[in-house]
N, C-alpha and C positions, 0 to 999 in steps of 0.2 A: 703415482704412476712413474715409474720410472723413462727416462726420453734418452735415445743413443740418438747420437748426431753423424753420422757417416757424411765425410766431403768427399769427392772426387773431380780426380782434374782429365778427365778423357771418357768417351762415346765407351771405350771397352769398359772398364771399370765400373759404369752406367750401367753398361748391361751384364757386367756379371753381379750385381748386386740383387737386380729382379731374375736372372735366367734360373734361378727353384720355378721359374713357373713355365719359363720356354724351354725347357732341356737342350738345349743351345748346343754343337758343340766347340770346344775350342777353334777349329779353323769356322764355324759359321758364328759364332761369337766374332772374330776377328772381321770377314768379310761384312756382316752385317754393321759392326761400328765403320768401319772404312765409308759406305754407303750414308752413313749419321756423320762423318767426318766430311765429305764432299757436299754435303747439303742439307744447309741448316734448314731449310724449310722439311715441314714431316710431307707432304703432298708430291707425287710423281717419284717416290723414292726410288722406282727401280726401273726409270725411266730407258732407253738406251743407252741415250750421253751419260746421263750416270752409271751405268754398268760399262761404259770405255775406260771411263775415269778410274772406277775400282779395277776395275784388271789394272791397266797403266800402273795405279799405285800398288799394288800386291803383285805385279810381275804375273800376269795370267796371261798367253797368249792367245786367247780368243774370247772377247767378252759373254760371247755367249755361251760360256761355262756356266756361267753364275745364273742362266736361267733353270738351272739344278738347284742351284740354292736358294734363289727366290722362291720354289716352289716348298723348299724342306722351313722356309721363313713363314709362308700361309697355312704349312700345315701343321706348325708347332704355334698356331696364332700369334707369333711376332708381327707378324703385318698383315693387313687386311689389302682385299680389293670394295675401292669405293670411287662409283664414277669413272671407275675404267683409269683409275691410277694406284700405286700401291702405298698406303700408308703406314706408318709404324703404330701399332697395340698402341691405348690410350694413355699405357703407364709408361710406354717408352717414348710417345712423343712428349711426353709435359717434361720438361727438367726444371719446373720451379721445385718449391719446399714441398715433398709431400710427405704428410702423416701416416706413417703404418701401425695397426694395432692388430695384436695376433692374439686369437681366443684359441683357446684349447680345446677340442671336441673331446669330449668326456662320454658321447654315447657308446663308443665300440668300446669300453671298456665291461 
């Protein structure tokens, strides 16, 4: 079996690696790392004080923009509601080694 090793050194690069599965786009790609850049913990991601902090850092003048975009984050399954806080998908919150193996569906052919 063949093994590629992909490093990356940033929250964005993280997620453009998995977004084939979030259709993410460029500026919520950006917004959503900034949010993984302010808070290493994956629990309460889009807490208030973190959504001041991300404006603050992307020059947004009212944080409550990004309650737009937390909502296009739940509905492209980037992050869930759990407990009444927003968490990141289970592949975006693990940044240890993971293993991807990709089968080929041969039935629609």
């Amino acid at each position: 079996m063949n093994k590629i090793t992909l490093k990356v050194d940033s929250n964005y690069k993280y997620l453009q690696f998995w977004n084939s599965m979030f259709n993410l786009t460029a500026k919520e790609l950006s917004i959503l790392a900034a949010f993984m850049d302010i808070n290493d913990e994956v629990t309460n991601l889009c807490s208030h004080d973190n959504k001041v902090k991300v404006a603050k850092k992307l020059k947004i003048d009212d944080p409550n923009k990004l309650n737009n975009y937390v909502k296009r984050f739940k509905d492209k399954n980037a992050i869930k509601l759990k407990n009444n806080n927003y968490v990141l998908h289970k592949l975006l919150g693990n940044k240890k080694s993971i293993t991807v193996k990709v089968v080929w569906d041969n039935s629609s052919q």
